[in-house]
C-alpha positions in Angstrom: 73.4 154.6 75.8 76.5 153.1 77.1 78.9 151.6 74.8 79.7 147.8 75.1 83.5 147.5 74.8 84.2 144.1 73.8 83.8 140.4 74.4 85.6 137.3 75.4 85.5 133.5 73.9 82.0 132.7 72.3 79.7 133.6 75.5 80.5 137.0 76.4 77.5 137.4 78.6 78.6 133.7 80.5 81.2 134.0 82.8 80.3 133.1 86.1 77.0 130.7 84.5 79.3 129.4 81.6 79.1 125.6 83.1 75.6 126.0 84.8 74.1 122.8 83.7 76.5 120.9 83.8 75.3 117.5 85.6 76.6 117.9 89.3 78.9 120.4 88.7 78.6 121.4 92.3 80.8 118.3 93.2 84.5 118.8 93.3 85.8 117.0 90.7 83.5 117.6 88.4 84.4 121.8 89.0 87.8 120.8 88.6 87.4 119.0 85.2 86.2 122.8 84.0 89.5 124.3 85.6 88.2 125.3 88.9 90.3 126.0 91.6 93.2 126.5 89.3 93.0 130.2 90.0 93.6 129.3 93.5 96.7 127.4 93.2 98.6 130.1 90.8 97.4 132.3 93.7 99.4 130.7 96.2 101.6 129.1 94.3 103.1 131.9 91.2 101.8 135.5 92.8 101.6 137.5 95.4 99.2 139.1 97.6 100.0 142.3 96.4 99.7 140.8 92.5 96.3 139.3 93.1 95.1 142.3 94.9 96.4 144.9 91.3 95.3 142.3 89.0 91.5 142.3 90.8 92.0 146.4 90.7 92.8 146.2 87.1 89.8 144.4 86.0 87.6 147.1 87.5 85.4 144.5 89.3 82.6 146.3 91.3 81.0 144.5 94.2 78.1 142.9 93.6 76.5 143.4 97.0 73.8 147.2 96.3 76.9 149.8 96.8 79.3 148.6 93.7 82.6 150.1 95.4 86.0 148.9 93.4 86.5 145.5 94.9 90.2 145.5 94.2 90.8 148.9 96.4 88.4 147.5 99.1 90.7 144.6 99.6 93.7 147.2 99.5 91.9 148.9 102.4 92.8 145.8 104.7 96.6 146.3 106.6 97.8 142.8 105.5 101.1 143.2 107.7 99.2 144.7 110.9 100.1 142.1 113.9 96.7 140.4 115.0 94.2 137.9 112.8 92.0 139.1 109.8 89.1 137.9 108.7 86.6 137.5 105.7 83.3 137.7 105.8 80.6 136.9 103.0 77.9 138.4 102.4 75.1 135.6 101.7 72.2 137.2 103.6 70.7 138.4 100.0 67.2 139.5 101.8 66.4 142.2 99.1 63.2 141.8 97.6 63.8 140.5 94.5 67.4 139.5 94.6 68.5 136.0 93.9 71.1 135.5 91.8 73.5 134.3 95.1 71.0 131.4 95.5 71.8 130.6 92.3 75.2 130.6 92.3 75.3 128.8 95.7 73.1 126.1 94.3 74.5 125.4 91.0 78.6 126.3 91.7 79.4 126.4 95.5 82.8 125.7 94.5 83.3 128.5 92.9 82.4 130.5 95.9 84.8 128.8 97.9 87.9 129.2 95.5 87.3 132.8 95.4 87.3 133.0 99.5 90.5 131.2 99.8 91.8 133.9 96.8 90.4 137.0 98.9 91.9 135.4 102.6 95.3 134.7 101.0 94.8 138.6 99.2 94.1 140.6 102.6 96.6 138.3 104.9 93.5 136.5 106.8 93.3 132.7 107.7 89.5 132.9 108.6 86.6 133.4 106.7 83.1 133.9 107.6 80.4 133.5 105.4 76.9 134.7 106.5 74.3 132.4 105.1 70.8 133.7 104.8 68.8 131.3 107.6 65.6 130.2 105.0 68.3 129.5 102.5 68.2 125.5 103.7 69.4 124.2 100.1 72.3 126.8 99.5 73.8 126.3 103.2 73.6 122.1 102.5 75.4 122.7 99.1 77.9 125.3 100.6 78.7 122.9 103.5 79.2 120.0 101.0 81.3 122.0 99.2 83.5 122.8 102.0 83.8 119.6 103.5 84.8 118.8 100.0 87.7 121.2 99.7 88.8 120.2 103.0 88.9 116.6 102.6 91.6 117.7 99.3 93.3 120.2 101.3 92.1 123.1 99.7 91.2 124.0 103.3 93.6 123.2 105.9 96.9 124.3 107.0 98.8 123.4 103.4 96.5 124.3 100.7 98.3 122.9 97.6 101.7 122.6 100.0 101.6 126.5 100.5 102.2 127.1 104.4 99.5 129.1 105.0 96.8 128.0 106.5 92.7 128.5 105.3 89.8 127.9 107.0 86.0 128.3 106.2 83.1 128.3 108.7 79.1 129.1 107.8 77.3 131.3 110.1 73.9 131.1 109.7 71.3 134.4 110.1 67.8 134.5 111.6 66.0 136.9 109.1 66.5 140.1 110.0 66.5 142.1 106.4 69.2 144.8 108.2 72.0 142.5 108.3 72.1 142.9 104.8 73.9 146.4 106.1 77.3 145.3 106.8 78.2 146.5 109.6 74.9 145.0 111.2 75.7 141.6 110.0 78.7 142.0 111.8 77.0 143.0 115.0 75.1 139.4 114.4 77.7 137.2 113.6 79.5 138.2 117.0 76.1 137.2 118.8 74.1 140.7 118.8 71.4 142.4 117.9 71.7 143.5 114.3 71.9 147.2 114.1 74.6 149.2 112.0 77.3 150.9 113.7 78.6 154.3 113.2 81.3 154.9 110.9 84.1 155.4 111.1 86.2 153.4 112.2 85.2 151.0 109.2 85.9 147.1 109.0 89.1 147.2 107.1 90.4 148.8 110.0 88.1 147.5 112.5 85.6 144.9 111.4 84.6 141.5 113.0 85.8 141.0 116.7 87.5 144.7 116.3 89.8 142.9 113.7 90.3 144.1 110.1 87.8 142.8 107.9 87.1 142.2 104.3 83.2 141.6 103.7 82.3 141.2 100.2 79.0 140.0 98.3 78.7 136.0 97.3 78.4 137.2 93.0 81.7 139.6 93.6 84.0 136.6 95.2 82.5 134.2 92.6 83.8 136.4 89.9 87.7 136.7 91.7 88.5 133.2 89.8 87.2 134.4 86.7 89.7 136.9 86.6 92.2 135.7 87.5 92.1 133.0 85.1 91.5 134.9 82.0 93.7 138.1 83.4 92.2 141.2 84.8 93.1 143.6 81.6 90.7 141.2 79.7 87.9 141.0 81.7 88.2 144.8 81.9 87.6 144.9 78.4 83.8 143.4 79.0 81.1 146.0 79.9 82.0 149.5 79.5 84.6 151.2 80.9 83.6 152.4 84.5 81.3 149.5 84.8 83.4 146.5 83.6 82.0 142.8 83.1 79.3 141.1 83.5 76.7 140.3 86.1 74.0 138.4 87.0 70.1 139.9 87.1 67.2 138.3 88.9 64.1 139.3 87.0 60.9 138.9 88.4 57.2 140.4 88.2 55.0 140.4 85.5 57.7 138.9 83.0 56.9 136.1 80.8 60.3 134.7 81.6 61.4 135.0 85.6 64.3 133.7 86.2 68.3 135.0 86.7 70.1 136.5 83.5 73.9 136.6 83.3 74.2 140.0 81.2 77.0 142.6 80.0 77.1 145.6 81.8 75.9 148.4 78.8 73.0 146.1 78.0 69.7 148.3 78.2 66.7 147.1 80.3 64.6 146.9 77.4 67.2 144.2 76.3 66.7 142.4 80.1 62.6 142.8 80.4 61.5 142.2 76.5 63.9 140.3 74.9 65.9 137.9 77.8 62.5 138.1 80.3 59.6 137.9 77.4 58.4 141.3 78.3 55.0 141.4 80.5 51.5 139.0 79.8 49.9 139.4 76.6 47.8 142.6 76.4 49.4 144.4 79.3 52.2 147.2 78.9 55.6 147.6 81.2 54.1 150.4 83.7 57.1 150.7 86.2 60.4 148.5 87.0 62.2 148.6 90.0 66.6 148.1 88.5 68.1 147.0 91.3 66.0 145.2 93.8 63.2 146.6 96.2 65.7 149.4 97.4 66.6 150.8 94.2 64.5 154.1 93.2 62.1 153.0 90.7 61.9 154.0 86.6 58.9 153.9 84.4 58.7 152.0 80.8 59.8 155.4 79.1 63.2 154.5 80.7 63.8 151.3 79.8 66.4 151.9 77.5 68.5 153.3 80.1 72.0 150.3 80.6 72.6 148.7 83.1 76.1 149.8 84.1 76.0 152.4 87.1 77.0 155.7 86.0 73.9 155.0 83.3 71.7 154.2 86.6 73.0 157.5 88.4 72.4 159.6 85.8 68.7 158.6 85.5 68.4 158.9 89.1 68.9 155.0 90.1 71.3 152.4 91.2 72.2 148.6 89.9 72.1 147.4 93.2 71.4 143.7 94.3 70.5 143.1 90.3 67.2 142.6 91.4 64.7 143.8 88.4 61.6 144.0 89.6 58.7 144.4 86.7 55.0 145.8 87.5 52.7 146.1 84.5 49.8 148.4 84.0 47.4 146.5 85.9 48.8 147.6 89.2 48.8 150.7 91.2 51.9 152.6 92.1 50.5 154.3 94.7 49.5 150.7 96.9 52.9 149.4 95.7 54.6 151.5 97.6 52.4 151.7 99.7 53.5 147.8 100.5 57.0 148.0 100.6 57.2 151.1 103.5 54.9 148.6 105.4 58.1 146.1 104.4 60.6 149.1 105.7 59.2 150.0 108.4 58.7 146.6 109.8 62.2 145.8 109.0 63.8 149.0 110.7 66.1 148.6 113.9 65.1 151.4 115.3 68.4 152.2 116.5 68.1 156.0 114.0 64.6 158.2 114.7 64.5 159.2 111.3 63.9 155.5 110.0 62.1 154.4 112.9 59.6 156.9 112.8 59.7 158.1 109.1 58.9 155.1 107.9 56.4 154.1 110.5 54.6 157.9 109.2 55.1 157.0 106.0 52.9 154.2 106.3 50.3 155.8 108.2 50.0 158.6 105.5 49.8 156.1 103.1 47.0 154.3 104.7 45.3 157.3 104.9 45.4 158.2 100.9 44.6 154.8 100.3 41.4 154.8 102.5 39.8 158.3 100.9 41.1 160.6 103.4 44.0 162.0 101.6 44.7 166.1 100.1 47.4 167.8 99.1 48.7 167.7 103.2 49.0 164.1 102.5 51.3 164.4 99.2 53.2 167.3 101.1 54.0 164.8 104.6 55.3 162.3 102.1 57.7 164.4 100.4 59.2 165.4 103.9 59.1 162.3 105.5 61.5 161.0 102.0 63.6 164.0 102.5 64.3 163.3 106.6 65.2 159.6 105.0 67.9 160.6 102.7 70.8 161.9 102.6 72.8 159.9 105.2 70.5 161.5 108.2 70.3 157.7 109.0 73.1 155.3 110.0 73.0 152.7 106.8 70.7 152.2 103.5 67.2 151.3 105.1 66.4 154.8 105.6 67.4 155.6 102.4 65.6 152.8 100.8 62.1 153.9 102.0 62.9 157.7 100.8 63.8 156.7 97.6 60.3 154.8 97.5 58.5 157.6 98.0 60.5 160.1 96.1 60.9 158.3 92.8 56.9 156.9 92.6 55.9 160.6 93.6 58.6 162.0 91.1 57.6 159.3 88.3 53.3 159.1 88.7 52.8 162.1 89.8 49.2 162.4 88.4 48.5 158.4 89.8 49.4 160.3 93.5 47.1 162.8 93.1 44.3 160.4 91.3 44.2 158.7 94.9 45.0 161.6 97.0 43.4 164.6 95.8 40.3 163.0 93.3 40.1 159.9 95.4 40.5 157.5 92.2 42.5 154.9 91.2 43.7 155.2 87.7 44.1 152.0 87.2 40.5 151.4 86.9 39.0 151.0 90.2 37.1 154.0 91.7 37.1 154.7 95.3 34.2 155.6 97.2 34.6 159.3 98.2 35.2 159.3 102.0 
C-alpha cells in the first residue's frame, strides 16, 4: 500500500471541492470572497512565467485528463519566446464512460477554471485559449459562459488583466459527440473544423498544435488545481498524496454503489476506502464482483484488488491506470463476459477508422463476442479474442481507443477466466442463468 505523506489545513482530501456548497459560489464575487483569482493576480503581478511554470513542476501535479504526464514539464514543452501566437486548449470533452468530475467542477466553480486558464496562457506565453466543451454538456457551457462574461466585464479578460499589459482572452468551442476527441490531437483536428481523427506523432502540439501553432492542452480538473497551488505553494501541495503521485483528485463513482456521486480523495487512498466506505459499497446482499479504476478505458480489477491506492505507480503495478477517475462498480449479479461484451460494441462504434487495427479489431471483437454469447463459442473463440487484444495494444494504433478495447478484453479474460470459458466452452452463465446449448 502506498504511503500517504501528509496533509494540509483541516480537509486534506478538499482542495479543489473545499467551498462546493457554498450558495452561488459560481458567481464572481462570491469566488472572490473565498480568495479566488488571487493566484492570478500574484501571477501577473509578483512572478514570472518561468516561476509559475517550476512552482507547478514542484508540486508534482499530474494531469488529470487518462495519461497523468507532469503538468509542470508539459507546460515547459511550449517555446514561450518562439515568434508567432500560442494557444491553450481545454480539455472539456470528458466522454469517458463513467467520468464526471469536470461537470462537476464546471457546474459548481467555473471560476476556478477560468483563473487557472489565464495562469497556464500567461505560463506558456499564449493570449488565446480554447476550451472544448462537451456538446450535451448544456448546463456547464451556460455556467462557463457566465463565468467568462463575468471575468471579462472586471478585466480579468481583456487586454490589462489587473493593469498587466498582456492581453487574455477566452472563447468556448463546443463539440458534437464524437467520444475520439477525447484523444487530443483529434480534438484539435475538430476544433479547426474537421473530422476528428488523431494525427500521427510527432511533431506534437507544443511544437505544433492548434492551427500548426504551439499548443498547451490540458484537462478541466488539472487547470482547476493550478490556483490551488499556487496559493498554498507547490512544495506543500507536494507533500499531499505520495510522493510520485502528489495531491488530491477527484473520483466519479458510479455502478452498483449505494452512494454515486464524485469523491474528492488523497492519492494513496485504497479503493476499498472509495467503493465501501465514501460510495456505501454495493446493494444489500450483493458482493463487489469487478470495478473498472479509471473510467470505461481503464483495464478492469476484481474485488480481491480493491485494496490496491489509487496513486498511479500502485495502478501500474496491478496492471491498471487512474485515468479519467472514473470508478466504475459491477456486483455479482452481472456477467463479465456481456459487460464487455457491451463496451467493444461502444468501441467499435466510436472508432474513426482512420487505423485498421481499431477499425476492424474491434468490429471482430464484437462479432466474436456475439457469437460466445449466442452458444456458438469454443476454445477458437477465447483464442480470436486474445489476438484481436494483442493487434490492439501496444501503440499498433494511432491514439488510446485501440488500446481501450484490448485492455477490455485482456484484463476480463486475464481476471474471469473460468466466467469466459463458462459461456464459451460449457455454454453457461455463471451468474445463474443457463444457456440453451446451441
Amino acid at each position: 500500500m502506498a504511503e500517504i505523506r501528509g496533509s494540509y489545513g483541516e480537509q486534506p482530501h478538499h482542495l479543489l471541492t473545499k467551498w462546493f456548497g457554498t450558495a452561488d459560489l459560481h458567481r464572481l464575487d462570491v469566488y472572490e470572497s473565498k480568495g479566488g483569482y488571487a493566484a492570478l493576480r500574484k501571477s501577473l503581478l509578483d512572478m514570472t512565467p518561468a516561476d509559475i511554470t517550476n512552482e507547478v513542476k514542484t508540486s508534482g501535479l499530474r494531469g488529470r485528463g487518462g495519461a497523468g504526464f507532469a503538468t509542470g514539464v508539459k507546460w515547459s514543452f511550449i517555446n514561450r519566446d518562439a515568434p508567432g501566437p500560442k494557444y491553450v486548449v481545454v480539455n472539456a470533452d470528458e466522454s469517458e464512460p463513467g467520468t464526471a468530475k469536470d461537470r462537476y467542477i464546471l457546474e459548481n466553480s467555473p471560476h476556478m477554471v477560468v483563473e487557472g486558464i489565464l495562469i497556464a496562457a500567461y505560463a506558456v506565453g499564449a493570449n488565446q485559449a480554447w476550451v472544448y466543451i462537451r456538446g450535451e454538456y448544456d448546463k456547464p457551457y451556460q455556467m462557463l459562459t457566465s463565468a467568462i462574461e463575468e471575468a471579462r466585464a472586471k478585466g480579468y479578460i481583456g487586454p490589462r488583466p489587473f493593469g498587466k499589459d498582456y492581453p487574455l482572452d477566452i472563447r468556448l468551442y463546443r463539440g458534437h459527440g464524437a467520444y475520439i476527441c477525447g484523444e487530443e490531437t483529434a480534438l484539435l483536428e475538430s476544433l479547426e473544423g474537421k473530422r476528428a481523427q488523431p494525427r500521427s506523432r510527432p511533431p506534437f502540439p507544443a511544437v505544433k498544435g492548434a492551427w500548426g501553432r504551439p499548443t498547451l492542452l490540458n484537462n478541466v480538473e488539472t487547470l482547476a488545481t493550478v490556483p490551488t497551488i499556487l496559493n498554498m505553494g507547490g512544495a506543500a501541495y507536494a507533500k499531499l498524496g505520495t510522493a510520485k503521485s502528489p495531491g488530491t483528485r477527484l473520483l466519479t463513482v458510479s455502478g452498483n454503489v449505494r452512494k454515486p456521486g464524485v469523491y474528492e480523495v488523497e492519492f494513496g487512498k485504497t479503493f476499498r476506502h472509495v467503493i465501501m466506505e465514501l460510495a456505501g459499497g454495493p446493494p444489500e446482499g450483493r458482493k463487489v464482483k469487478v470495478f473498472w479504476p479509471g473510467g470505461s478505458s481503464a483495464p478492469v480489477l476484481p474485488e480481491s484488488m480493491l485494496d490496491v491506492t489509487t496513486d498511479a505507480e500502485a495502478l501500474a503495478a496491478a496492471r491498471s491506470m487512474a485515468g479519467s477517475g472514473g470508478v466504475i462498480v459491477m456486483d455479482d449479479s452481472h456477467c463479465v463476459v456481456r459487460a464487455a461484451h457491451r463496451l467493444l460494441k461502444f468501441y467499435a462504434y466510436e472508432s474513426c477508422g482512420k487505423c485498421t487495427p481499431c477499425r476492424i479489431g474491434q468490429d471482430w471483437a464484437v462479432r466474436t463476442y456475439e457469437r460466445i454469447l449466442a452458444n456458438q463459442g469454443s476454445q477458437l473463440e477465447l483464442d480470436i479474442l486474445l489476438r484481436v487484444s494483442d493487434g490492439l495494444q501496444n501503440g499498433r494504433c494511432l491514439c488510446g481507443l485501440g488500446d481501450s478495447g484490448g485492455w477490455v478484453i485482456d484484463s476480463t479474460i486475464r481476471h474471469f477466466r473460468e466466467e469466459y470459458e463458462d459461456h464459451a466452452l460449457r455454454h453457461e452463465c455463471n451468474v445463474g442463468k443457463a444457456l440453451t446449448h446451441a
